[in-house]
N, C-alpha and C positions, 0 to 999 in steps of 0.2 A: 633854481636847479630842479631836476625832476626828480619823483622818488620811484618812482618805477609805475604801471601800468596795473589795472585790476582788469580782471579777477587773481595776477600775480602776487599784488602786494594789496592786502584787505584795508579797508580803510580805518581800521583799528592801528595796523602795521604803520601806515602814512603818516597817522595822529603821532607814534613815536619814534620816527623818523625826524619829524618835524618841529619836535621837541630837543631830539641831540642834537639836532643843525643849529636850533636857536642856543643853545647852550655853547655851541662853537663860538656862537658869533658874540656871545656875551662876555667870552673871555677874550677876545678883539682876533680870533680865527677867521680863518675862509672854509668854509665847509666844504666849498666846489674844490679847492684846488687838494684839501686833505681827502674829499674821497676820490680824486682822480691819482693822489700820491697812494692808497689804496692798492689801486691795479696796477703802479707800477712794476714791469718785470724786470730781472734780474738781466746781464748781461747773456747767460746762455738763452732765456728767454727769447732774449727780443731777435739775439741771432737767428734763432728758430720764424720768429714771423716774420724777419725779416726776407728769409730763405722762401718761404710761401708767398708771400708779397710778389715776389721777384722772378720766381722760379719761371712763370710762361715766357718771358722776354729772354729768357737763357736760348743754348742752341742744343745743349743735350745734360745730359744727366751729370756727366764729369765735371760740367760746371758747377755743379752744387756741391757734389761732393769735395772740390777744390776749396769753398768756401768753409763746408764742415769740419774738415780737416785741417784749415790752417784756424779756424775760430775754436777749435775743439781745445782738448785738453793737453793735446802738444807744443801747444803756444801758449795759449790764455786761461791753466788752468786756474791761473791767481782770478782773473776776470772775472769768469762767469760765474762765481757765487754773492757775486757785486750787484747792488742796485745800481742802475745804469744813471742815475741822478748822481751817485758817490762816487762813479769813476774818477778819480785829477788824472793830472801829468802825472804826478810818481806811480800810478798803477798802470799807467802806460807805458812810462821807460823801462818799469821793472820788467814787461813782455819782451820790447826790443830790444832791451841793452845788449843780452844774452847772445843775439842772432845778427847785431845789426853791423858788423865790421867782417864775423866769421862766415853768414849765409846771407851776402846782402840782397840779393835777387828777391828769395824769401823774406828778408826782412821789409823789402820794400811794399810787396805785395800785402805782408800783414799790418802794417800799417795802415794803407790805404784802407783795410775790409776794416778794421778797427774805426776809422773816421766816419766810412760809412754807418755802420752799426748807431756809430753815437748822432750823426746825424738824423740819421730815420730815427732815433729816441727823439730826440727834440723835436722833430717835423710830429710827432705824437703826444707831443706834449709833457714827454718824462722825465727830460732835462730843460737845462737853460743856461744860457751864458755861453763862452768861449769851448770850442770841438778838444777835448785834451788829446786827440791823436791830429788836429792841423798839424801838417809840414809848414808850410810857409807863415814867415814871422811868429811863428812860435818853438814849433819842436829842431826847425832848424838854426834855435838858438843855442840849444842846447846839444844836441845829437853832431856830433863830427859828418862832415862831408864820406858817404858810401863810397867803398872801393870800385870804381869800374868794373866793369864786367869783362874779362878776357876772352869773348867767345872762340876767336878765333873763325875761322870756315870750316865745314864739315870735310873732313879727308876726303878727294877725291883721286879716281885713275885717271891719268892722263889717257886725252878720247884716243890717241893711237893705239894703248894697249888694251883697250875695251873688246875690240877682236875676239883676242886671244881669249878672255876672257869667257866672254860669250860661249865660244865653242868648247870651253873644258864644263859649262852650265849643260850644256847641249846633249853631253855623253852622262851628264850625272841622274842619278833614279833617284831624285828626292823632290817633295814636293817646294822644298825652300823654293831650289832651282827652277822648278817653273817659275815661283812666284818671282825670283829676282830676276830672270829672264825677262819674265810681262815689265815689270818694273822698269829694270832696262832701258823693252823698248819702246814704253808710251811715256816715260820721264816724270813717271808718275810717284807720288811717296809713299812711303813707307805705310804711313794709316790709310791713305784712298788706296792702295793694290791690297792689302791683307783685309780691308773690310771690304772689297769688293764683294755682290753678292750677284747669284744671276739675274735676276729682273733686272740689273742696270745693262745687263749686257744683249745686245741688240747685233746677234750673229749675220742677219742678212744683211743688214744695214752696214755692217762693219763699224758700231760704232758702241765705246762705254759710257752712258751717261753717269756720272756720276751727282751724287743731290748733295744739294749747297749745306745740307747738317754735317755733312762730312766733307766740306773744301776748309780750306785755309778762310779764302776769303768770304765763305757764305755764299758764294753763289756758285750756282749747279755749270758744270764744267763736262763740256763733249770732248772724248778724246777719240781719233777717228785709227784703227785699228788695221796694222799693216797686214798682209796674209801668214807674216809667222806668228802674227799675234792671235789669229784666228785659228792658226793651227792646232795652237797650245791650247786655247780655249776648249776646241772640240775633242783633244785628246780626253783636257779633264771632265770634259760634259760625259763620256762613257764611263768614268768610276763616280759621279757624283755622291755624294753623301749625307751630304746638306745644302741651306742654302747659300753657302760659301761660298763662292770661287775654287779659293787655296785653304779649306779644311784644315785643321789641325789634328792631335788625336785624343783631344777632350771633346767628348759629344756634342756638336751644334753650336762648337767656336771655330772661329778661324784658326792660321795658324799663326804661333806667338810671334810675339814684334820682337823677341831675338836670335829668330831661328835665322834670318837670312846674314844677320852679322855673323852668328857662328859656322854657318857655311864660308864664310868667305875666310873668316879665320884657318879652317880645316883646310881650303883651298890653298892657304900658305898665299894669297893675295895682298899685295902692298898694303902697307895700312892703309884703309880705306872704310868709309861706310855708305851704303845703301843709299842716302840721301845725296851723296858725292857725284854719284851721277849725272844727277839732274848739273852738274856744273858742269861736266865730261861733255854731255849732249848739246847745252848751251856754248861752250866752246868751239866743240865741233861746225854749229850751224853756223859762229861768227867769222872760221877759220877757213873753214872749207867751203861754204856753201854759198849762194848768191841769194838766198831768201831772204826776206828785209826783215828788222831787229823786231817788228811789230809782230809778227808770225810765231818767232820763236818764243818772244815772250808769252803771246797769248798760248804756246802748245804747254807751254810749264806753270800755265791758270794762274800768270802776275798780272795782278792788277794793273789795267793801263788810264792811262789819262787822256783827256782831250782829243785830238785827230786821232791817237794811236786807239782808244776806244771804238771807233769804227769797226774796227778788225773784226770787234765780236758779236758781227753782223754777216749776212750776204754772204760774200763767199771765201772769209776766213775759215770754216771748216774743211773746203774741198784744198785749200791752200795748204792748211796743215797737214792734210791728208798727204798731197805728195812730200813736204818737210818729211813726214812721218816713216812714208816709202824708200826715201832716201839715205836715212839716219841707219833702216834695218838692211840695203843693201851695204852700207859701209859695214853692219858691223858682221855680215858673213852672209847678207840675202837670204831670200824666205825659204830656206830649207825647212821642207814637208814635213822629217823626218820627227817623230817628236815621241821621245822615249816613253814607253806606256808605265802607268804605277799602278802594281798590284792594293787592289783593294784589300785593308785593310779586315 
């Protein structure tokens, strides 16, 4: 084993280095493996290098934060003052027991980032033997079968009364309203319409690019932009204020993710939410429309497979384009008119 490097460690320093090692090894020690058990760190430790290890392969910031937050002290504050060698099973049920029948989604998630953790220790050489956070043939020896997830589908309007809808958006002065308006009518969600910003947006071209850090699926999605949609746009390019789109009124954020549900609350509208739409539209186009399943899918950025991947090629843009023409003459056509909003 090495003692370190001169001019760092003199060779006075090396002579009694080299003396404790033998003394290890005279009392039948490993001196490699006691000064690698040394540096071992602690479970928030290794959380931490683990998070820097890892961080460039993420796709933005929330992901880490996701991590910090469920490895932190709201979970595992038994954890992290653990040498990552000392973790068992019972310091691991003691985290999940707590969550894993009442927040099982959560629980399942912290598990998993738990097995990581202890894996990357071992892959570093800080543990050894069996993962005490493995599901399969261990923890699901003991852990009872997770409750299903009841998600249900997100409320949506039935696309006939989307109309009506539309047009009471139409008279209102608020900026939600544009924004669920836009949302609307490019079937777009809730986080790519409120973090839209204008550099994705391409007024001649009639088109929003949006970049794949902020798709569902990672990758960068064109949504081609009817003329009410450009209407709106150009309404809000004369009050601009930042590089928002749909501004908020905290300086140089957008606006919050539940300003459009409580519009539509205030609107006294069906239960429903925001993301419902995108169901409203995709009905519409199966219902009423002759466009093939491929088009609609690709205008709502699902992921497609095999022959139907084509689409996101050639001339699936200009395709969507009239889908897209068609969806805003149903729901009241490209009325110019587009309520102005006093700068703030």
């Amino acid at each position: 084993m090495g003692l370190g490097g001169y001019p760092g460690v003199s060779l006075k320093r090396a002579r009694e280095l080299a003396t404790e090692k033998r003394s290890v090894l005279e009392r039948g020690g490993n001196p490699l493996a006691e000064s690698r058990k040394a540096a071992e760190p602690t479970f928030a430790e290794a959380v931490d290098l683990f998070i820097v290890d890892n961080e460039p392969a993420w796709r933005n910031a929330k992901h880490r934060a996701q991590w910090s937050m469920t490895l932190g002290d709201a979970y595992c504050r038994h954890l992290r003052p653990l040498l990552v060698s000392a973790i068992s099973t019972e310091d691991v049920l003691r985290v999940l027991k707590p969550v894993w029948q009442t927040k099982p989604e959560t629980a399942s998630r912290l598990r998993g980032r738990i097995e990581r953790i202890l894996a990357f220790s071992k892959a570093k050489g800080w543990r050894s033997g069996e993962n005490s956070a493995q599901w399969r043939g261990h923890l699901d020896a003991i852990l009872p079968a997770r409750r299903k997830l009841t998600r249900g589908h997100h409320a949506a309007t039935p696309f006939a009364d989307v109309p009506a809808l539309v047009a009471r958006l139409r008279s209102a002065d608020a900026m939600a309203a544009r924004a669920l308006e836009f949302l609307i009518l490019t079937a777009g969600r809730s986080g790519e319409v409120l973090g839209a910003t204008w550099d994705e947006i391409d007024l001649e071209r009639a088109i929003w690019t949006v970049p794949a850090v902020r798709m569902k699926a990672a990758r960068v999605h064109q949504v081609p932009l009817s003329p009410r949609a450009i209407a709106i746009l150009k309404g809000l390019a004369e009050t601009r204020r930042n590089d928002f789109v749909f501004p908020g009124e905290r300086k140089d954020r957008p606006l919050s993710a539940s300003s459009m549900e409580m519009l539509l609350r205030r609107l006294k509208a069906k239960p429903v939410t925001p993301h419902g739409f995108r169901s409203s539209f995709r009905d519409w186009a199966g219902d009423r429309t002759s466009f093939p399943r491929e088009i609609a899918e690709a205008a709502l950025a699902h992921t497609l497979q095999g022959v139907e991947a084509a689409y996101r090629r050639g001339s699936a843009l200009e395709k969507r384009r009239k889908l897209m023409r068609a969806w805003t003459d149903f729901l009241g056509g490209d009325a110019s008119k587009v309520v102005s909003l006093a700068v703030a």
